[in-house]
Structures are given as C-alpha cells and as structure tokens.
C-alpha positions in Angstrom: -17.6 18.1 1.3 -19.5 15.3 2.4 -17.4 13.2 5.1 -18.5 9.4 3.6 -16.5 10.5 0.2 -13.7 10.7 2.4 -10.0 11.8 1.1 -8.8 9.8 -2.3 -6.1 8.1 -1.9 -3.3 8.5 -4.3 -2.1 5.5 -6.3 1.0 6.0 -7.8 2.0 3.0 -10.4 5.8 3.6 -9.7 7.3 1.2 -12.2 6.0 2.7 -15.3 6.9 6.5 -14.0 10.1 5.3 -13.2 10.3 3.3 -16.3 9.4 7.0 -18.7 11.7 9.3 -16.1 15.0 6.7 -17.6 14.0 7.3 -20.8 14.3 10.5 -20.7 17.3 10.4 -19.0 18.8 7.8 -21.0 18.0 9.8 -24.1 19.9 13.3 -22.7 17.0 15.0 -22.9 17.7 17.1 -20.0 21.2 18.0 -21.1 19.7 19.0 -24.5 17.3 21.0 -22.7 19.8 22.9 -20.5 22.5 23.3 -23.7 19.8 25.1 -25.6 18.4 27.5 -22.8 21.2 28.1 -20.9 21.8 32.1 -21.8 18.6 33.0 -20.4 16.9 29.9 -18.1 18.1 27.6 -15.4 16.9 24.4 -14.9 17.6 22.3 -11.3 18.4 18.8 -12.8 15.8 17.3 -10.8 14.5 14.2 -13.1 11.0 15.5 -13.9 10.8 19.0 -12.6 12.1 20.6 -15.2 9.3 19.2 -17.5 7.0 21.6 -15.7 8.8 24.8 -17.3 8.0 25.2 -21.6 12.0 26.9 -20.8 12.9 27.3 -16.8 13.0 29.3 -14.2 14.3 33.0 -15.7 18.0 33.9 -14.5 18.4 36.3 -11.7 15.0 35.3 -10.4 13.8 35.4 -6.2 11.9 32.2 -6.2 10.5 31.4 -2.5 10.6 27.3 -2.0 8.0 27.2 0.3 7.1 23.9 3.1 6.2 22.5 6.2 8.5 20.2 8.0 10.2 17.3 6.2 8.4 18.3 2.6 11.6 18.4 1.3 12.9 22.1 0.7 16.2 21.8 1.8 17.2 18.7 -0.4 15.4 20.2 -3.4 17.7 23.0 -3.1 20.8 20.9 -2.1 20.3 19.2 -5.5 19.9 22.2 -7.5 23.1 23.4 -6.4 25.0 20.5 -7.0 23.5 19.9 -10.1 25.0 23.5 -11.0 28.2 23.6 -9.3 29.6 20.4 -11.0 29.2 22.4 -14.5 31.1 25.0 -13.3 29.0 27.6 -11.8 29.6 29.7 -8.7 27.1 28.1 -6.2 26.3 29.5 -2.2 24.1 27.9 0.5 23.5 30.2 3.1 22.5 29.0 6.2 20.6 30.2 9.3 20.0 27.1 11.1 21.9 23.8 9.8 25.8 24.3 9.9 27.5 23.3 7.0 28.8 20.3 8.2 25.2 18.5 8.7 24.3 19.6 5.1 27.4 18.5 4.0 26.9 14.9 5.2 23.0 15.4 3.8 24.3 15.6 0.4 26.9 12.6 1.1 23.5 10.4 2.0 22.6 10.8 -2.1 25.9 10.5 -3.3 26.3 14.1 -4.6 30.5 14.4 -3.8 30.0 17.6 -1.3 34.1 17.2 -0.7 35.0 17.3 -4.1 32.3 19.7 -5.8 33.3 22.1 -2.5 37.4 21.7 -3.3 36.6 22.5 -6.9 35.6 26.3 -5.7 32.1 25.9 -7.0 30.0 25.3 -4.1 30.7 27.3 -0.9 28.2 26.4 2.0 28.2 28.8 5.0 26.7 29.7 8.4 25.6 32.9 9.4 24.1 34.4 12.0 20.7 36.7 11.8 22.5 40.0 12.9 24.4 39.3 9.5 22.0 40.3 7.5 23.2 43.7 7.4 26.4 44.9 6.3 28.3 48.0 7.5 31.6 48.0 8.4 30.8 50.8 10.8 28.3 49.1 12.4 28.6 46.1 15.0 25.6 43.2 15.0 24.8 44.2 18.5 23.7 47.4 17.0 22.0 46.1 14.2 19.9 43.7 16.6 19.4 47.0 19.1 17.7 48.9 15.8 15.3 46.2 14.9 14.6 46.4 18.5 13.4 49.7 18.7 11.7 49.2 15.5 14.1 52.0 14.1 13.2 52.5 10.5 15.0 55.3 9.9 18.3 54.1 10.9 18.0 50.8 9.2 17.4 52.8 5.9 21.4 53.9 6.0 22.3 49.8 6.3 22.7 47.6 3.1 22.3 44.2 2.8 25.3 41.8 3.5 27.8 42.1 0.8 28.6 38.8 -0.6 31.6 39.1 -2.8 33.1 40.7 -0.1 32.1 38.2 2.5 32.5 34.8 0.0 35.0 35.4 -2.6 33.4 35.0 -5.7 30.3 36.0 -7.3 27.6 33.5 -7.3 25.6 32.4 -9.9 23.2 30.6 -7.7 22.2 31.4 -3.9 20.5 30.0 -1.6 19.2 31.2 1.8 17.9 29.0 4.3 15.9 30.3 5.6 13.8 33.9 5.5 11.7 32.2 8.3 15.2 32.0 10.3 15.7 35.9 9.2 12.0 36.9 9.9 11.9 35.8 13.6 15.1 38.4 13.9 12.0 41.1 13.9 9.6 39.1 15.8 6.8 42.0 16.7 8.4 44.3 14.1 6.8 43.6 11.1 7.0 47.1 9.4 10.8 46.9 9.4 10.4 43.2 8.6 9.0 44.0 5.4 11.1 47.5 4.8 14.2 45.3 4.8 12.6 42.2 2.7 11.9 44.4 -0.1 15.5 45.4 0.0 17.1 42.2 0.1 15.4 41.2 -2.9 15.9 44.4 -4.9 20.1 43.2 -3.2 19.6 39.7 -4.7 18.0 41.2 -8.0 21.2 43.9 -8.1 24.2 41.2 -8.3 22.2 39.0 -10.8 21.9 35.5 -9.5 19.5 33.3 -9.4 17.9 32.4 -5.6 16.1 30.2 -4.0 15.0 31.6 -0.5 13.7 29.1 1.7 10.2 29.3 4.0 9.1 27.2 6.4 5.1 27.0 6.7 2.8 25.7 8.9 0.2 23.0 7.7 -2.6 24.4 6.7 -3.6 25.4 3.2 -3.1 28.3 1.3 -0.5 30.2 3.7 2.9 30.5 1.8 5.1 32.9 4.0 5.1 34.0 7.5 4.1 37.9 6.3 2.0 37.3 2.5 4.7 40.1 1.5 7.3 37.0 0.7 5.2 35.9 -2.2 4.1 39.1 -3.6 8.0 40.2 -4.1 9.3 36.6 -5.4 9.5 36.2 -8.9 8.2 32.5 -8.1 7.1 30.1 -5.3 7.9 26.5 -6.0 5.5 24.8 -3.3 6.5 21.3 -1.9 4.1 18.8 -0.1 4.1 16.7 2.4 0.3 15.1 2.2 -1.7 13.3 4.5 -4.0 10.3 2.3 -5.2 8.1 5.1 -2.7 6.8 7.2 -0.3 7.3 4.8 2.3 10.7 3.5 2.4 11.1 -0.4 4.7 13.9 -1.6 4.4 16.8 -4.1 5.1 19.7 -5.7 4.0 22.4 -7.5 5.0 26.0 -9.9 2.6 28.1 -7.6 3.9 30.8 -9.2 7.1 32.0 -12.1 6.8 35.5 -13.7 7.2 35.8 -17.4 7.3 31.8 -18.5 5.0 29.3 -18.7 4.4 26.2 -16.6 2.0 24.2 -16.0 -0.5 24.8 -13.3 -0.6 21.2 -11.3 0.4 19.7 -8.1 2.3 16.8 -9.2 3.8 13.6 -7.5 7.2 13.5 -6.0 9.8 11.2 -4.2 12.7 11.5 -2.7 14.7 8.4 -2.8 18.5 7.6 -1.7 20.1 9.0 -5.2 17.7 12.3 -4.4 14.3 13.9 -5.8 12.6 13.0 -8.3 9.0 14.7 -9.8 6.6 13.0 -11.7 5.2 15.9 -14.0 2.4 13.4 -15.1 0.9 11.8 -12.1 -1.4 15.1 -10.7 -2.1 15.0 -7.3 -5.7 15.7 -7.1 -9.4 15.2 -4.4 -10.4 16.3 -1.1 -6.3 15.5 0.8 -6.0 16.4 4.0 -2.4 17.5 5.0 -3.0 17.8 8.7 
C-alpha cells in the first residue's frame, strides 16, 4: 500500500455511541435478550457485545479469547463471569499466572463486588500450577512434568484431565482458564504431546458441559491467533481483542473471528474499557491500512 496514504486514523464520536449504548440499556434490552435465550445461548453482559450475536455464544462452547498484551482478555472475561455469577450461576477462573488475590482487586477497580459475588458460592477464582493439568491420584506432578519431558505419548494417554468437581466443589457453568499460553510453555519443544493433550482437554471441557473461555496470549503481528494454529481449529469460537496502533495513538477493538453454528456479524468493531468495565461499540467498524506494531 502506498506509504503517503498512510494509516486512517479512527474517529470515534463517543457521545452519541455512548448516548445509543444507555438506551439500550435503559430500555432492558439486554435482560430481555438473555430471558428469552437463556436455555440454549449465553450472552457476557458486556454493553454492546452481545449485539454482535443474532442469539449468543452456544452453551458448552470452547471459545479461545485471543490478545496481545494489555488488549483486554483478562477483563473481558472477568466481566463475563461476574455478569453470570450474580444471577446465580456456578462460575470458575482458573489461573496460571495472576493469583487470585490480584484479580480479585482487578474486579474491585470496576466495582463488580468480588467479596460478595465470591461469599455467595458463585464465583470461585483459583491458582494452579502447570503440572495440574493432569489428574491421577496415582500420579505425582513431578511425574507428570518428567513425561512431558521425555515427550512420552504413550504414558500421557493413561492421564485425564484435572477433575474439577472433585478439585472445586461444584459444577461450573462457566470456566475460564488463563491461560493455554501458560499451559503450552509446560511442553516447550514438545509440540506433538502439546497438541495430543489440547485435543483432550477440550473434548474434557466439552464432557462436563460448560461454557469456556480459554485465554491466549499473541504476539503482534497479524493473523496469528494461538501459539500452535491447532487452538483455533478445535475452539468452537475465537473472540479476538485489539489493541491498535493509529499514529501515535492505541484505539481498541474486538471482533467474532469465529462461533460455530450462529450467526454474527463479521466486523472488527470499536471498544473501551472504562472504570465501570468494557464496553463494545457494534456500530463503529474499525476499518484502513492500521498498523498494530
């Protein structure tokens, strides 16, 4: 593309998208939404996201939220599951990295009530480490890690997945696991096991029916959404977040890459996170030649 052009910069007229997201929200439309497609479709409660779906994201699906640094995958999932858990529903954030504590006080920067949502039952955030990742009784984590070592396919077929009724104490409704780039460095140089066991843990997350988000981290650089290219091909849906370069300037976005069996639309739209949390702006597409590096 011809360099003079140079990148468009996005203009984003904030007080009339602000002014149609109330509306919306003022009028219940998003509770009205949710009521009416509950059995069968989830929606996140993130003001405008949800208007990218004709019905949601299908329940029990493995949808990959995929990033590069500070694009905002973690508090897009933080949301989600406090959205959920204060109606009720048996939420888990798994963590690799963060320990619950600094997520909890994340979610006490937007005002979403960690303390109280977490006393109610609803929301359970833990921290595990790597080696967790497989359950056996039988089996210590030391001897896990020495199998991926020596790339030991046919001894990792007789391991499952961790158990997580048996680990939690409830059945969730809604996981999420932070992060499979956190898991995937566990079989640095081992990629054949890597995806051996990937295919696994989603059939695992498929088996006990509830809905997850896995987190990715990604480098910047267009068109790379997992660490492997298996991650994407196995998700029911990859929900891609921005962080774009316009200038001297960061605009966010979002976009459905990808959600088997419903429609959505096919966009990279605006987004912001402000200090009550995201918000999407399924009508102010991100478009032109934008450089993210």
């Amino acid at each position: 593309m011809n360099e003079k052009k140079g990148a468009q910069k996005l203009i984003i007229d904030m007080s009339k998208i602000k002014s149609e997201v109330e509306k919306k929200l003022n009028s219940h439309e998003l509770i009205d939404k949710e009521e009416s497609l509950s059995d069968k479709y989830l929606l996140t409660g993130i003001p405008g996201f949800d208007d990218l779906f004709d019905q949601g994201i299908p329940k029990g699906a493995n949808v990959l939220v995929v990033g590069s640094t500070g694009s905002g995958k973690t508090i897009f999932s933080l949301q989600t599951l406090a959205y959920h858990a204060k109606q009720g529903k048996n939420c888990l954030y798994m963590s690799f990295e963060e320990p619950a504590e600094q997520l909890i006080d994340h979610m006490k920067e937007f005002g979403w009530e960690p303390e109280k949502i977490i006393e109610s039952g609803h929301l359970k955030i833990r921290m595990f480490l790597t080696s967790d990742i497989y359950y056996d009784k039988n089996i210590s984590g030391e001897d896990v890690k020495a199998m991926i070592a020596k790339d030991s396919d046919s001894l990792l077929m007789d391991l499952k997945p961790l158990t997580i009724q048996e680990k939690i104490g409830f059945k969730p409704d809604i996981i999420v696991l932070d992060s499979l780039t956190a898991i995937s460095s566990t079989f640095m140089g081992k990629e054949q096991s890597y995806r051996f066991y990937l295919e696994r843990l989603f059939r695992f997350f498929k088996g006990i029916g509830a809905t997850t988000l896995l987190i990715t981290e990604i480098p910047d650089e267009l068109g790379k959404y997992s660490s492997t290219g298996v991650e994407e091909f196995l998700a029911d849906g990859v929900i891609v977040l921005y962080n774009l370069r316009s200038g001297n300037i960061r605009e966010s976005a979002i976009e459905v890459l990808k959600m088997r069996g419903v429609k959505h639309q096919k966009k990279i739209v605006a987004m912001q996170i402000t200090s009550k949390g995201m918000t999407v702006y399924p009508d102010l597409e991100v478009f032109g030649d934008v450089n993210k590096k």
